[in-house]
N, C-alpha and C positions, 0 to 999 in steps of 0.2 A: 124312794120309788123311782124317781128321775133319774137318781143315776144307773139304776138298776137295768131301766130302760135304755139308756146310753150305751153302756156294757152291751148288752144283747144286740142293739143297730149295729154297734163296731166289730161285734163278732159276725155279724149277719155279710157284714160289708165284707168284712176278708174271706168267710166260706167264699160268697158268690163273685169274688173276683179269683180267686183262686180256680175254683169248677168252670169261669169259664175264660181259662188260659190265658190272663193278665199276666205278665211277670210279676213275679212275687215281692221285689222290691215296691214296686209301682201300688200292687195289691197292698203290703203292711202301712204305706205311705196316705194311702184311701182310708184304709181301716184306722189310722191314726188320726186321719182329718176331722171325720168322725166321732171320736172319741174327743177332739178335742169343740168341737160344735155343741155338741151334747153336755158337754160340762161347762160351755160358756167362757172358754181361753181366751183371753182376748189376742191383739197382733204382739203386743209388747210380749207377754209370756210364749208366745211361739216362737218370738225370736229369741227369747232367753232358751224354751227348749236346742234349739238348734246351736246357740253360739255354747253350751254346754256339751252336745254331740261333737261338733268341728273341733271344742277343745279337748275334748276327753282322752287322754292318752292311751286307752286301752283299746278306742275305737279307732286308733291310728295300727296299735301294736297287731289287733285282730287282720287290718288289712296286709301288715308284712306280713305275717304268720301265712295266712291265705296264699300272697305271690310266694310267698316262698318253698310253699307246697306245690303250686305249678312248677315253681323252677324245679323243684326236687323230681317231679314227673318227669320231667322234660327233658333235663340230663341223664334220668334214670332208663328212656325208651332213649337216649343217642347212643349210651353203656352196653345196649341189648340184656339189661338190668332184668327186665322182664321174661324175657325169651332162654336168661340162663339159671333163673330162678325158677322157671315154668319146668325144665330139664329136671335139674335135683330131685324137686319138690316131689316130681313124676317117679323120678328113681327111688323117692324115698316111700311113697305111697301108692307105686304101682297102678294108678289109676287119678284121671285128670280133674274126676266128678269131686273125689273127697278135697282137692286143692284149690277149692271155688268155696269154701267154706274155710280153711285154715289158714287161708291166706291174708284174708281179713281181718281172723280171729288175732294173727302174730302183729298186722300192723296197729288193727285195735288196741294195744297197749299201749300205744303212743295216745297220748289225749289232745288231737292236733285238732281246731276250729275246722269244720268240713275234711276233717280226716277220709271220708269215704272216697275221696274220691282218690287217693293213692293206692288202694287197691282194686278199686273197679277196673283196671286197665287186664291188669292179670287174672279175672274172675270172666272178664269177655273172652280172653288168649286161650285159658283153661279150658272154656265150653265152645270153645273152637270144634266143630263137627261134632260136636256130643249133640242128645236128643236133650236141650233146654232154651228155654225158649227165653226173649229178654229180659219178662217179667220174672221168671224164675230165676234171673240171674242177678237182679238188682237185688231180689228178697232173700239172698244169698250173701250179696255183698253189705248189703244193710244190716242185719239182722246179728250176723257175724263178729262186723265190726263193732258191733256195743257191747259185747257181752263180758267187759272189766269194768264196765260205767259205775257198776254197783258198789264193789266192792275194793277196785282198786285206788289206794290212796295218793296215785300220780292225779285225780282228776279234781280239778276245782271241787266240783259240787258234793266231792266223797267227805275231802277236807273239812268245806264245810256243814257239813252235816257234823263230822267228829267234834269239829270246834261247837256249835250249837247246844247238841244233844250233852258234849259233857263226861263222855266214855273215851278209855284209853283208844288208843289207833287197833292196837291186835282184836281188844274185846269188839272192836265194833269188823273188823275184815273177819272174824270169825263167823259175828252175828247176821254179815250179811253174804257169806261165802256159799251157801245154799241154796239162797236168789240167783246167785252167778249160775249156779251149777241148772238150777231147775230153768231159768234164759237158755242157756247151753242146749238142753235134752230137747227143750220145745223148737230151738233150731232144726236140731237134726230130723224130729219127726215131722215136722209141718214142711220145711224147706229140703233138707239135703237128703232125706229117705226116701222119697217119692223121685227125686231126680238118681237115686242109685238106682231104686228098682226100675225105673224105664230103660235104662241105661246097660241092665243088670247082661242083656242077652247079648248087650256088645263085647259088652267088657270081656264077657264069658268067651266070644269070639276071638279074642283078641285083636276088635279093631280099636280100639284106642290107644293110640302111639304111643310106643316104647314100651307097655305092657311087658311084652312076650321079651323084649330087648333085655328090659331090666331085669327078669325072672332068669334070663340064661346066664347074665353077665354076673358069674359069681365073685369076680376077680374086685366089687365094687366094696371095699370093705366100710366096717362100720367106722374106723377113723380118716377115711377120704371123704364119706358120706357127711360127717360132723366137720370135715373143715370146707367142704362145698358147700353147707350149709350156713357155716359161720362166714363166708366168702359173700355169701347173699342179702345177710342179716343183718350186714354193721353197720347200715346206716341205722336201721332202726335202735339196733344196740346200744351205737352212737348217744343216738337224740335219747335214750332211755337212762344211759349212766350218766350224763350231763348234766339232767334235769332231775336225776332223784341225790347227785354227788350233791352238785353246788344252787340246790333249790331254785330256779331260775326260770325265766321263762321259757317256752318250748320257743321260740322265736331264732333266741341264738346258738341252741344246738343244732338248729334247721338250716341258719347262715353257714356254721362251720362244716356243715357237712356238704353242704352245696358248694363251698369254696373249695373242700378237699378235689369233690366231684371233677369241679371246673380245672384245677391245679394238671390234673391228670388227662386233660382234654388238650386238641390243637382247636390254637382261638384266631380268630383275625374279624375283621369288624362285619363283614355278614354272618358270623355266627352269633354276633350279640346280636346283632338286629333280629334276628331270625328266633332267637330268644325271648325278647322284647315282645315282638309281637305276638310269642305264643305263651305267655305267662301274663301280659297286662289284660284285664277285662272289665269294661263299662257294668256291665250287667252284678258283677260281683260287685263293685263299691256302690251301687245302687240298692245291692240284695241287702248290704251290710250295714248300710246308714235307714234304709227300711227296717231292718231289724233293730236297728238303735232307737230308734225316731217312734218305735212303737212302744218298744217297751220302756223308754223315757217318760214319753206321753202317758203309760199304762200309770206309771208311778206318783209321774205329775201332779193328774188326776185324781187320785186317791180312790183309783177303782180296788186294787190291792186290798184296800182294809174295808170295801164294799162287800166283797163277796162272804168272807165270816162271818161279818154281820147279818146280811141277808139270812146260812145257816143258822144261825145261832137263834134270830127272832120266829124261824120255821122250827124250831124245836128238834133240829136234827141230832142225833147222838154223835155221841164223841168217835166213835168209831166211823161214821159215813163221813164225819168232816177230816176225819185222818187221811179220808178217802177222792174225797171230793175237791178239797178245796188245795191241796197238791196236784190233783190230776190238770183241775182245770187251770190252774198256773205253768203248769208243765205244756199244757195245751197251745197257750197264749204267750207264750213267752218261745217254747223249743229249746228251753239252755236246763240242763242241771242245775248248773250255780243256780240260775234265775230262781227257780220253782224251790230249790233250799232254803236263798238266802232271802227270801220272801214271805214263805209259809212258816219255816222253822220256828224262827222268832216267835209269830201267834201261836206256834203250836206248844209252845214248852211248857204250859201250862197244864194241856191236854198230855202231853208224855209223864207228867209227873202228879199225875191226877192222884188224889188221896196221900201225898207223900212218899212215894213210890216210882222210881224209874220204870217207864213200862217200855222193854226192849222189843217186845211187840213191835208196838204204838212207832217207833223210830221202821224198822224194818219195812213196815206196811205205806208211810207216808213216805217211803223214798222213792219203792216200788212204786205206790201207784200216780206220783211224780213223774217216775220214769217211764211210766204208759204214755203218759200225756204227753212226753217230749218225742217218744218215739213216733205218735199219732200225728204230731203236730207239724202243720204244713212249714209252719216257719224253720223248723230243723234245717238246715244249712245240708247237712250227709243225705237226708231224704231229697232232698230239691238237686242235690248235686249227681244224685244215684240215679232218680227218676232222667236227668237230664243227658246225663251219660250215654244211658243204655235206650235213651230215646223211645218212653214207653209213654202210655197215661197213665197223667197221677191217679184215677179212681179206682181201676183192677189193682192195681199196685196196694193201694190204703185198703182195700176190701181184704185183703190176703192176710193183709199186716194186720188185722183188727182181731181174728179168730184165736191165734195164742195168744194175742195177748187177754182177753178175756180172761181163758184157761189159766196163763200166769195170773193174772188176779185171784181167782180163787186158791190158786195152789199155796198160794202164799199167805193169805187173807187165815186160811186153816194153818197154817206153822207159825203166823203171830200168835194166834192163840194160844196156842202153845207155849212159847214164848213169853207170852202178858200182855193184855191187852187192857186200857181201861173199863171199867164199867157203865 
């Protein structure tokens, strides 16, 4: 019961530092002190937590990964990267609204830490004098970008789920390709349909640029069209045949194409300075040792193997904990990996209840994982999107809560389907 109660103050701690505009590092950093008072840490194991975070190689790799998606920004707006992708994309789709939603959706295959924020630069350019407003633009570029999370096997947390659960890689991208598609659908009605239809009497006017341009210029053929495309593309392309060629980390296809970038640029030392100080950020190695430091501590602690417990002596079914104790990992955590390689483990019991793989069971605890990481304020792409486009986190989270509900059920009825324990 004490830690029970511990749990609930450290979560109590980060909502109300969160709601009232702490930076988020600062906020996981409270929420972790917390967690660690409550369980009785003493100074020696804090300092072992810590000297374990400073050593930890992945929470070095996480912060190149990071600059180097600034850097890839940053060269990519000196290129006019944005402004001649913005073009294409216009000639390709005739309207600027549906390319605030695709444009996301193309970089989202990249599984980059705080990826959101390489597309949000072109989802503000796109809604450039369109009728959409910031919030409608973040839940746009949010929304967008996750929707390969499920099923594509470039992303840590897909992998491990594959590895876990025990299913070939095709049977499991098949089993959860309908997740993908039913994300997808609830995009477009909840976000990118109500921004066509406001939108609908411009477009019809033809005042959304290049419209009318593109529609007369018949001379734009379908093979200029695919290589202005592929002209646009290759960085992503790049980092995408890198990492699925020679299994690697998204780190050094990021470098080499940042290098290509730079290769093809005039450099002299204020443009590195000038670099430097638009790619380095306190506030990120702060966001990212908070996210480390929390959910070290989560682990530390042995709140993890708290909360199934709790379910299991509440007498909850195997179905609400398939439900439950994914979400609220995904919640408390913000990472895929996190909420798989945490939950999975306890769960494999529960997936294979009576003898029986129940492909349900796996389907439904990924999903509603990925609710919780989508909800979750520690999400690096939500805090980066929210911060972007310079909204409040609360309308923002309000907006984002209603599909996904909807995704819950939809899905919830196609595990059945599928098998679900009893």
């Amino acid at each position: 019961m004490n830690q029970l109660w511990t749990l609930v103050m450290s979560v109590v701690v980060l909502i109300v530092s969160v709601l009232s505009k702490v930076n988020l590092g600062w906020s996981l950093l409270l929420s972790s002190g917390a967690l660690l008072i409550g369980a009785g840490i003493e100074p020696a194991g804090i300092v072992n937590i810590v000297r374990g975070i400073v050593t930890d190689s992945y929470f070095f790799e996480l912060i190149g990964i990071n600059l180097m998606i600034n850097l890839l920004e940053e060269l990519l707006k000196r290129v006019a990267y944005f402004e001649r992708a913005l073009q294409i994309l216009q000639e390709t789709f005739k309207n600027r609204v549906r390319i605030t939603a695709v444009f996301p959706a193309l970089f989202g295959s990249i599984p980059a830490f705080g990826g959101a924020k390489l597309s949000a630069p072109l989802v503000d350019l796109a809604g450039k004098d369109l009728n959409i407003d910031p919030v409608e633009k973040s839940l746009l570029n949010y929304w967008f970008r996750h929707i390969w999370e499920m099923s594509s096997p470039l992303f840590p947390g897909v992998i491990l789920a594959i590895y876990f659960s025990g299913i070939g890689m095709g049977k499991y991208i098949l089993l959860m390709l309908p997740t993908t598609l039913i994300f997808t659908l609830l995009g477009y009605l909840f976000y990118l349909r109500p921004v066509l239809k406001k939108n609908q009497e411009a477009l019809r006017e033809g005042a959304v640029n290049g419209e009318r341009q593109g529609e007369a210029d018949s001379g734009f053929g379908t093979g200029s069209m695919l290589w202005g495309l592929l002209r646009i593309v290759w960085p992503v392309l790049l980092i995408m045949l890198v990492v699925v060629v020679f299994e690697i980390s998204i780190l050094w296809p990021l470098l080499l194409t940042n290098l290509i970038l730079l290769y093809r640029m005039r450099k002299d030392k204020a443009f590195f300075k000038g670099l430097f100080t638009k790619i380095w950020s306190f506030q990120m190695l702060l966001m990212l040792f908070g996210v480390f430091m929390f959910k070290t501590t989560f682990e530390w602690t042995g709140m993890s193997q708290v909360i199934p417990t709790i379910l299991a002596a509440a007498g909850i079914s195997s179905i609400a904990l398939i439900i439950i104790f994914p979400f609220l990992i995904g919640l408390l955590t913000g990472m895929p990996s996190a909420f798989v390689g945490i939950t999975y483990p306890l769960l494999l019991p529960v997936f294979n209840l009576g003898g029986s793989l129940h492909l349900g069971a796996i389907m439904l605890a990924f999903v509603a994982g990925h609710i919780g990481t989508m909800l979750s304020p520690l999400h690096l792409c939500l805090v980066l999107t929210v911060d972007y486009f310079r909204i409040e986190i609360f309308p923002f989270w309000t907006r984002l809560l209603y599909p996904q509900i909807v995704e819950l059920l939809l899905v919830l009825a196609l595990a059945f389907l599928y098998g679900l324990p009893g």
